[in-house]
C-alpha positions as CSV (number, residue, x, y, z in Angstrom):
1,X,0.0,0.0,0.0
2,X,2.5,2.7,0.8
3,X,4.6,1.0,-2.2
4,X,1.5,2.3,-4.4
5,X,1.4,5.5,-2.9
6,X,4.8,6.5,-3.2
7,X,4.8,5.9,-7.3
8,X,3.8,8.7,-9.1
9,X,0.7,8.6,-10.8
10,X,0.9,8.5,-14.5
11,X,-1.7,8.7,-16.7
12,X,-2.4,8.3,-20.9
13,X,-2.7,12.5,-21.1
14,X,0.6,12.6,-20.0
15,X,2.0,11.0,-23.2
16,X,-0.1,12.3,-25.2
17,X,-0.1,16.1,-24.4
18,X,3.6,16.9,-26.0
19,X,1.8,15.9,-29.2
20,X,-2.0,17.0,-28.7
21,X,-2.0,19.7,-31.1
22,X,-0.4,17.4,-34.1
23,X,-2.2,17.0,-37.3
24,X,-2.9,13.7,-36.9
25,X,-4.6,13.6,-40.6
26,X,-1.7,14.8,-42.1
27,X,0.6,12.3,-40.1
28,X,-1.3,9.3,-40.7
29,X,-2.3,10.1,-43.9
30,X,1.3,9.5,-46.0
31,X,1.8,6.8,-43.7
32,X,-0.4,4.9,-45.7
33,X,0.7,5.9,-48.8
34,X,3.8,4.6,-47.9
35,X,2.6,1.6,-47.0
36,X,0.2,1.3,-50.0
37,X,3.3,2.5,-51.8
38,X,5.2,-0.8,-50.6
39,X,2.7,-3.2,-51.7
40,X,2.9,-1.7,-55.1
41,X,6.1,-1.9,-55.5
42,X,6.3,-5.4,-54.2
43,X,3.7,-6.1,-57.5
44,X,6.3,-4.8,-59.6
45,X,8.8,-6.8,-58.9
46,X,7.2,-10.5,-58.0
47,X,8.7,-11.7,-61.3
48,X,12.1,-9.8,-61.1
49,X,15.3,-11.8,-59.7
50,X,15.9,-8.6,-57.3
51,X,13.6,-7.5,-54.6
52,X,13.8,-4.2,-52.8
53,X,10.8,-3.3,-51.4
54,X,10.7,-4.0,-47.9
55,X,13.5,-1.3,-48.2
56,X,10.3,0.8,-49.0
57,X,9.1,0.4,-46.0
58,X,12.0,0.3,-43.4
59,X,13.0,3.6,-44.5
60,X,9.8,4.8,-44.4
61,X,9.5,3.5,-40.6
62,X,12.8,5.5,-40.0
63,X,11.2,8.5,-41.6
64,X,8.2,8.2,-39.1
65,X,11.0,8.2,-36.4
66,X,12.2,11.2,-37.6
67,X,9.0,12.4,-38.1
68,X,8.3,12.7,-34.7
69,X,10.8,13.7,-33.0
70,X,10.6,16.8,-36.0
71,X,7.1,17.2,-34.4
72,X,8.1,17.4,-30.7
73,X,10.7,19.4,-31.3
74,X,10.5,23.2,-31.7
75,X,10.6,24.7,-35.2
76,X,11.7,28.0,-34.4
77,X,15.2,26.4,-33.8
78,X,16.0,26.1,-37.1
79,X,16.2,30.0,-37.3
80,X,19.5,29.9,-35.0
81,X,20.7,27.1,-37.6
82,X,19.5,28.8,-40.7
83,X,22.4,29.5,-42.2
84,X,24.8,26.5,-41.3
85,X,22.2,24.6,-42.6
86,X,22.5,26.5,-45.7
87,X,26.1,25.9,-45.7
88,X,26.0,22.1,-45.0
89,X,23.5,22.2,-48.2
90,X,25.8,24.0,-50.6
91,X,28.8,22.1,-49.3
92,X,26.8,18.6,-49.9
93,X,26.0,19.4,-53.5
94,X,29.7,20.6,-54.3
95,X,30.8,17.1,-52.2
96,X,28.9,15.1,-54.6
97,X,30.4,16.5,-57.9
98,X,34.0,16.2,-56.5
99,X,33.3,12.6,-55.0
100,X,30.3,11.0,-56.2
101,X,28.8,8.5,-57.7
102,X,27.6,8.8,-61.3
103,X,24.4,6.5,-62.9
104,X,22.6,7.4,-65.6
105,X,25.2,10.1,-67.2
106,X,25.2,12.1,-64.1
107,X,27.0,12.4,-60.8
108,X,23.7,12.6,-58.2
109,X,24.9,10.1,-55.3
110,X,27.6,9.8,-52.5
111,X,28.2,6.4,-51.3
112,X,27.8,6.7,-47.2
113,X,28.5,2.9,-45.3
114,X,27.9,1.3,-48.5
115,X,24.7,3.5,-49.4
116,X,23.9,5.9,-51.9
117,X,23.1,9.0,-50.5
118,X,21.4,12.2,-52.9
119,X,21.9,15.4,-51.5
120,X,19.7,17.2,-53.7
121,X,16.6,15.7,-51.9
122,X,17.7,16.8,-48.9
123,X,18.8,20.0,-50.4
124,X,15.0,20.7,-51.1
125,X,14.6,21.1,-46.8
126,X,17.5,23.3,-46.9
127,X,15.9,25.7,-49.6
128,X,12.7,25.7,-47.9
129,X,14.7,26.4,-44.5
130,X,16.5,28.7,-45.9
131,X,14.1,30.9,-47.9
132,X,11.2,30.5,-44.9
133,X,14.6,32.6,-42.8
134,X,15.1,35.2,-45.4
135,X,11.3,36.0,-45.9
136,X,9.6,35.7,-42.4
137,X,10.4,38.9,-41.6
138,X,11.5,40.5,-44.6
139,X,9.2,39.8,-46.6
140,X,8.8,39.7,-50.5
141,X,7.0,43.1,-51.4
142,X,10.2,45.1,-52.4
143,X,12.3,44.5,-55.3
144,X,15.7,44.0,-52.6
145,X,13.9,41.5,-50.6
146,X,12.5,39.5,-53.8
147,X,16.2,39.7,-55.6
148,X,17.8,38.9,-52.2
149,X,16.2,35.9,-52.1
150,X,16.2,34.5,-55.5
151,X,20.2,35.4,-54.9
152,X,20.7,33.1,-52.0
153,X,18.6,30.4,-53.6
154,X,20.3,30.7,-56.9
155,X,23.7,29.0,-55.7
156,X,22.3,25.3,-54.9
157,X,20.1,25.6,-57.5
158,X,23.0,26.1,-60.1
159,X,24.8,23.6,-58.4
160,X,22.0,21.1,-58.9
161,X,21.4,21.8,-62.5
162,X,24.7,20.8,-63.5
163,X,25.1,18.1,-62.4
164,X,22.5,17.8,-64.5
165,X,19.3,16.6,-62.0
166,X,17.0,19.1,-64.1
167,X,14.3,17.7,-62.7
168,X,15.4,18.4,-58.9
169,X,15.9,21.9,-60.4
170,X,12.7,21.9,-61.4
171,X,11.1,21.1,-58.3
172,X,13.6,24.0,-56.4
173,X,11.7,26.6,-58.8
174,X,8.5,25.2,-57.8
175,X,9.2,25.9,-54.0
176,X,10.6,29.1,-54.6
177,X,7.9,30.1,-56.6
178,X,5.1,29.2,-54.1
179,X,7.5,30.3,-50.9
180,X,7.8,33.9,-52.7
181,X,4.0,34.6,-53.7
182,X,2.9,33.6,-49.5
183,X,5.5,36.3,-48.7
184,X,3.5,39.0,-50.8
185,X,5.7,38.9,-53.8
186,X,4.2,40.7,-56.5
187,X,2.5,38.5,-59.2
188,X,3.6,40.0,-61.9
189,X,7.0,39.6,-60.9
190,X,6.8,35.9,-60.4
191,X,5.0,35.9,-64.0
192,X,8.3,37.7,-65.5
193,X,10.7,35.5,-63.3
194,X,9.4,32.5,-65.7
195,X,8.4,34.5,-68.7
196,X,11.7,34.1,-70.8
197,X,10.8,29.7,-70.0
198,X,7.9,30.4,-71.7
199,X,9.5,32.9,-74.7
200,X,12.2,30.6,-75.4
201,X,9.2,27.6,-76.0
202,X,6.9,30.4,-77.9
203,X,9.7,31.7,-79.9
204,X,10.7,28.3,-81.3
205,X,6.9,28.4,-82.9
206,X,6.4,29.5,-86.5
207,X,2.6,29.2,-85.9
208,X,0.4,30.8,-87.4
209,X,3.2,31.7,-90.3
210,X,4.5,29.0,-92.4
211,X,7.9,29.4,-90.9
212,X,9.3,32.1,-88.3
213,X,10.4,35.2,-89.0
214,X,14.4,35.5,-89.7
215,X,16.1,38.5,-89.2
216,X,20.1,37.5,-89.6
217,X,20.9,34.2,-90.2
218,X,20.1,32.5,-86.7
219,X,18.4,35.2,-85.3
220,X,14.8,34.5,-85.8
221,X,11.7,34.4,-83.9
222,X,7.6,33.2,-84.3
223,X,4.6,35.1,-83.8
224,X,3.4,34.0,-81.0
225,X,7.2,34.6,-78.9
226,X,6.9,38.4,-80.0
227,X,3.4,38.7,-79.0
228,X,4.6,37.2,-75.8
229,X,7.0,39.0,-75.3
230,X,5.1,42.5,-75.8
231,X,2.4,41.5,-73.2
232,X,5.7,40.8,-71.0
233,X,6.7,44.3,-71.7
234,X,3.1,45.2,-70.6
235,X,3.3,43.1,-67.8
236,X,6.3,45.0,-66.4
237,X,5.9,48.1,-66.9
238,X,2.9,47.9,-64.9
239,X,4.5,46.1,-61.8
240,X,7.8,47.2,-61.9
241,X,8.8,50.6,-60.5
242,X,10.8,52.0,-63.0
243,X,8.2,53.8,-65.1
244,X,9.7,56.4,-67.0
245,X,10.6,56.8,-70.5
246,X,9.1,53.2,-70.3
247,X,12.3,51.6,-68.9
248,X,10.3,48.5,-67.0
249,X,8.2,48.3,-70.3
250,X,11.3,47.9,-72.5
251,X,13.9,45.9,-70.2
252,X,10.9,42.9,-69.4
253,X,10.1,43.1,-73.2
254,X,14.5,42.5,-74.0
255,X,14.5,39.7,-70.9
256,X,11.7,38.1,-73.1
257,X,13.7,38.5,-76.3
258,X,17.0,37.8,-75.3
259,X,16.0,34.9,-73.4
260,X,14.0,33.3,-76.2
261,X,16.7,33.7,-78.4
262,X,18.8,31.8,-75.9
263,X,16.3,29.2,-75.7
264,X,16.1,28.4,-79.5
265,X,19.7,28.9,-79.6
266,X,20.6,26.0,-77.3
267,X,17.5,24.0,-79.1
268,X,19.5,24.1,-81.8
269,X,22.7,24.1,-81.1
270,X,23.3,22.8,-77.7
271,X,20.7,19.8,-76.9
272,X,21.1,16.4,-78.1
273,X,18.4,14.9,-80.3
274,X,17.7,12.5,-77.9
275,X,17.6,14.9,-75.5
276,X,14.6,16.9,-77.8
277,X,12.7,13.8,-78.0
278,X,12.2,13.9,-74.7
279,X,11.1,16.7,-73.8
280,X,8.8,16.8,-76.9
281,X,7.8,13.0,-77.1
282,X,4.5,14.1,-75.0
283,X,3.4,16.0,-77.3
284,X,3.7,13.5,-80.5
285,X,1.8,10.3,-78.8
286,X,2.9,6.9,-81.0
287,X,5.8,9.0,-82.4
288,X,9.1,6.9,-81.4
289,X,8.2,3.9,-79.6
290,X,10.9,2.2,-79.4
291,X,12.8,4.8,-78.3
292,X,12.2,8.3,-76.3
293,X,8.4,7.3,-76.4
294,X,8.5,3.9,-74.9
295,X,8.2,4.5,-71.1
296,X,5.6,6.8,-71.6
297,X,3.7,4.9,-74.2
298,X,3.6,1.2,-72.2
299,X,2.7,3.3,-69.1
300,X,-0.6,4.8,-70.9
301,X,-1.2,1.5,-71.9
302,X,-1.1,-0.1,-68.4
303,X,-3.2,2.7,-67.0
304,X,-6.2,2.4,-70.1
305,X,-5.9,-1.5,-69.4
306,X,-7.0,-0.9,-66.0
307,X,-9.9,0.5,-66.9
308,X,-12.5,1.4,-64.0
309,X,-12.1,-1.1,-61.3
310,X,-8.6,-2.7,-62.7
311,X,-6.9,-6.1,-62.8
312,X,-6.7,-6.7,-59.3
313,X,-3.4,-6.7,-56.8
314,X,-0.5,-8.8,-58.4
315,X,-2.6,-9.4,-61.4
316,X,-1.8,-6.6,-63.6
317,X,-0.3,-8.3,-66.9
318,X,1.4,-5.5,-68.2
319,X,2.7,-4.8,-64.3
320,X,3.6,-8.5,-64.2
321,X,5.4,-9.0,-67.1
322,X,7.5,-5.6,-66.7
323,X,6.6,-4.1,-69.4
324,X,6.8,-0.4,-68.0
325,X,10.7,0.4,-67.1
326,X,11.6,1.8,-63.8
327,X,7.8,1.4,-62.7
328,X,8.9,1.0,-59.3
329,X,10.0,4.2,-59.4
330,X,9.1,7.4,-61.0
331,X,5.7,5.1,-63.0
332,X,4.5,3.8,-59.8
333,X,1.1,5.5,-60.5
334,X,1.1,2.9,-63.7
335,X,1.2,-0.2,-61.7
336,X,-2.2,1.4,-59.5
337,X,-3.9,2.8,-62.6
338,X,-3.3,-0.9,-63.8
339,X,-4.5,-2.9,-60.5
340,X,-6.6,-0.8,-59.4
341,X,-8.2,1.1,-62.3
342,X,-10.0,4.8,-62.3
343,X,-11.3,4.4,-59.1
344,X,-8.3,3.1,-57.4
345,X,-6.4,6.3,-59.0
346,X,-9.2,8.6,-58.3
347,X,-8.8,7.3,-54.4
348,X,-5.0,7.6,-54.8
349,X,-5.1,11.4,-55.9
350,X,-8.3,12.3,-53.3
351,X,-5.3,11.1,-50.5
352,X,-3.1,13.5,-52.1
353,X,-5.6,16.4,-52.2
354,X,-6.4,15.7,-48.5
355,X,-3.1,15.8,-47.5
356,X,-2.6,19.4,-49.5
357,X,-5.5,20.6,-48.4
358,X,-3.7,19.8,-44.7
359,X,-0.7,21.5,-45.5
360,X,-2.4,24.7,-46.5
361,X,-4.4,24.6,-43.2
362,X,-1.5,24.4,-41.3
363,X,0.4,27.6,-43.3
364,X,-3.0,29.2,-42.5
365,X,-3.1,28.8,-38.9
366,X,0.6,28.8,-38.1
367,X,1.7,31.7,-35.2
368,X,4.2,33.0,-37.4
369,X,5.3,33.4,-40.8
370,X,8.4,31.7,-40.2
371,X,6.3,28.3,-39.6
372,X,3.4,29.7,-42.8
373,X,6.4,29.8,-44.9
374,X,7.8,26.4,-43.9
375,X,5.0,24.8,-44.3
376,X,3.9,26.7,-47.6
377,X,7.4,25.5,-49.0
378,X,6.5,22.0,-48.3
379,X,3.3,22.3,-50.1
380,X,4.5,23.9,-53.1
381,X,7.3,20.7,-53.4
382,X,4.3,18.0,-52.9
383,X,2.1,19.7,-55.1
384,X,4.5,20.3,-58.1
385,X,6.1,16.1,-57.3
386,X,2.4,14.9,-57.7
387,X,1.6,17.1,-60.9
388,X,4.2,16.1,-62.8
389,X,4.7,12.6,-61.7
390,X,1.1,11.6,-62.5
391,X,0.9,14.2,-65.2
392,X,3.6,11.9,-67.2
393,X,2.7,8.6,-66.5
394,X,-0.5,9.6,-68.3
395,X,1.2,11.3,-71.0
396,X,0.4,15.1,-69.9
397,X,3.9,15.9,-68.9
398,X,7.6,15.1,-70.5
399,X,9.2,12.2,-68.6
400,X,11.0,14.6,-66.1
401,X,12.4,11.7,-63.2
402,X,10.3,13.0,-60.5
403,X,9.2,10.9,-58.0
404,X,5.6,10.2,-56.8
405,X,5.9,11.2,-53.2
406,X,5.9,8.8,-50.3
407,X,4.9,6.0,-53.1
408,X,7.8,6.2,-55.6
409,X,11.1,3.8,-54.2
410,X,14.0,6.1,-53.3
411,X,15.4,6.0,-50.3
412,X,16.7,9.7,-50.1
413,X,13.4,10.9,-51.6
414,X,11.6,9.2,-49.0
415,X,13.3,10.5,-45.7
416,X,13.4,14.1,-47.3
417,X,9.7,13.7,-47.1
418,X,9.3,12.6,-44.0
419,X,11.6,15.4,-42.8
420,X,9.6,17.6,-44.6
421,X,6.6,16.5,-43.4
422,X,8.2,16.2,-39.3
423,X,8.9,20.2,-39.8
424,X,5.3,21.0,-40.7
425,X,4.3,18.8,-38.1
426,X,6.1,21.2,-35.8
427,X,4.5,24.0,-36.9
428,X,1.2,22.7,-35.9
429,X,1.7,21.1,-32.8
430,X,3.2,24.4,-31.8
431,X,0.6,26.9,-33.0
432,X,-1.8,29.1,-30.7
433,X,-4.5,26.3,-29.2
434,X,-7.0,28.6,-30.0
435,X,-6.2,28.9,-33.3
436,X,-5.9,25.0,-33.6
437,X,-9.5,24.3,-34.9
438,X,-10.9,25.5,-38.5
């Protein structure tokens, strides 16, 4: 009796109260992607001499770990470490081009205790870390602030892009993008940070002449990239603060020019052929099977033969019988489109939604803007992944190398996630209670 008395009393809120304010919806939520993820990828590869799923899902159990201890711990820490994790991020990409591991004709990996490690994934955390920093308090409504940021954020993402990983570069622009308009950037000046992509695509286009319009030998440029690049000039000089004599007008309206110029320049001269095809391949359905168009074309065909309710689990024939290449990773969505048919994919993206739709609820209700930013960033990175990873297994998208998130098999993709996901987890278990309810 006095044994039970002297032990202190302990009860269930007492374990639970560090993490009461946690989004549990959002936790539990790419859990089971994950571990739907896993059984996919198990279906892929029943016939295959090499198994690596379960990997799938101990790495995924290690980035629930991390998860929550992310979630217990305070975000606002990672302001003190802002900028040595900035450092460690620059120093990891410049690591892997001097010792890494090359695959594919690029150098993306470091080997660490016999694994390979990608330090662009992680690098993603350290932009949105980074940029959440610069912006939480000075935020993007000036010019300095705007070009102050795109500064800082321009050195890992060069050292990304040549590596090459265009498709991690990709999905850098994507976060900066989102992480600049939720910290009041002007919309016209995100529209003119991509608008000489788009002018170097428009001015490539002879329509609606029969060819484009040549002014000296290479210099040349279609209809539709001039009229772009006028509404550009438009664009600018009605956003930008440098009004007179029309010099906003007139140096958004060059960017355009110059820029699209560039871009048909290195179409022509600097990209491979096989390199055009595929980019372009989406655009040409049943033009080069056997070649650029292959992935894409068997994956199309695995998703149709699914049809509304699919095949079933491990009785997808095209899944089976590997028909899709690398469908265990960036074509997962294949194998469920297969399996599972329209519905199973309709349930798959509804998952997806849900969790986004938990993100920006969380940036909405966050104390600060330090934690709105964070968890913006992380949005804008899941949003863009699941766009173009679904958008070119169903031929809507070039085959870029993205990963489906939480689903996909990549061991560094898959932590970054969960990281990502630990942070914004943060964020809401240490928001205002009051605010905690919608």
């Amino acid at each position: 009796m006095l044994l039970k008395r002297s032990l202190p009393k302990i009860s269930w809120k007492h374990w639970v109260k560090p993490w009461q304010q946690v989004d549990w919806l959002l936790f539990c939520l790419p859990v089971a992607v994950s571990i739907f993820g896993g059984v996919m990828i198990l279906s892929t590869e029943l016939k295959q001499p090499v198994t690596d799923w379960w990997w799938h899902w101990l790495v995924a159990g290690i980035g629930v770990l991390i998860a929550l201890f992310l979630a217990r711990s305070r975000y606002e820490q990672l302001l003190q470490w802002n900028w040595a994790i900035y450092g460690l991020t620059n120093f990891s990409l410049v690591a892997v081009m001097i010792a890494g591991t090359s695959a594919k004709g690029a150098q993306r990996w470091i080997s660490i205790a016999g694994f390979n490690v990608q330090p662009s994934e992680f690098a993603k955390v350290g932009i949105i870390i980074t940029l959440a920093a610069l912006l939480h308090k000075r935020t993007a409504s000036t010019l300095p602030n705007f070009f102050r940021a795109l500064a800082f954020t321009a050195i890992p993402w060069g050292l990304v892009f040549i590596q090459p990983d265009l498709a991690t570069s990709l999905v850098f622009g994507a976060i900066v993008l989102g992480m600049l308009y939720w910290a009041n950037a002007n919309p016209g000046w995100l529209i003119l940070l991509i608008s000489p992509v788009v002018a170097a695509i428009l001015l490539g286009i002879s329509w609606p002449l029969a060819g484009p319009i040549v002014l000296y030998q290479e210099l040349s440029f279609g209809v539709l990239g001039l009229v772009w690049a006028v509404g550009m000039g438009i664009v600018g000089w009605l956003t930008l603060p440098w009004r007179r004599f029309g010099i906003s007008g007139i140096s958004a309206w060059l960017l355009n020019m110059l820029g699209g110029e560039l871009g048909v320049f290195a179409w022509n001269h600097v990209l491979k052929e096989y390199q055009k095809n595929r980019l372009t391949v989406f655009l040409r359905p049943g033009h080069d099977l056997l070649g650029a168009g292959y992935h894409q074309h068997q994956s199309r065909i695995a998703i149709g033969a699914g049809e509304i309710w699919g095949w079933g689990l491990f009785k997808g024939p095209m899944t089976q019988l590997n028909f899709v290449p690398e469908q265990h990773t960036d074509f997962i969505f294949s194998a469920v489109g297969e399996e599972f048919g329209f519905i199973g994919c309709l349930i798959v993206l509804f998952v997806f939604c849900l969790i986004c739709l938990r993100l920006l609820h969380v940036a909405q209700t966050a104390k600060d803007n330090f934690g709105s930013l964070l968890a913006i960033g992380v949005l804008s990175m899941i949003v863009f992944q699941l766009i173009v990873n679904v958008g070119m297994t169903v031929g809507l998208a070039p085959v870029a190398g993205i990963p489906l998130p939480w689903m996909s098999y990549g061991r560094s993709a898959m932590l970054t996630n969960f990281i990502a996901l630990g942070i914004v987890e943060s964020v809401a278990n240490f928001r205002q209670r009051q605010r905690y309810y919608s």
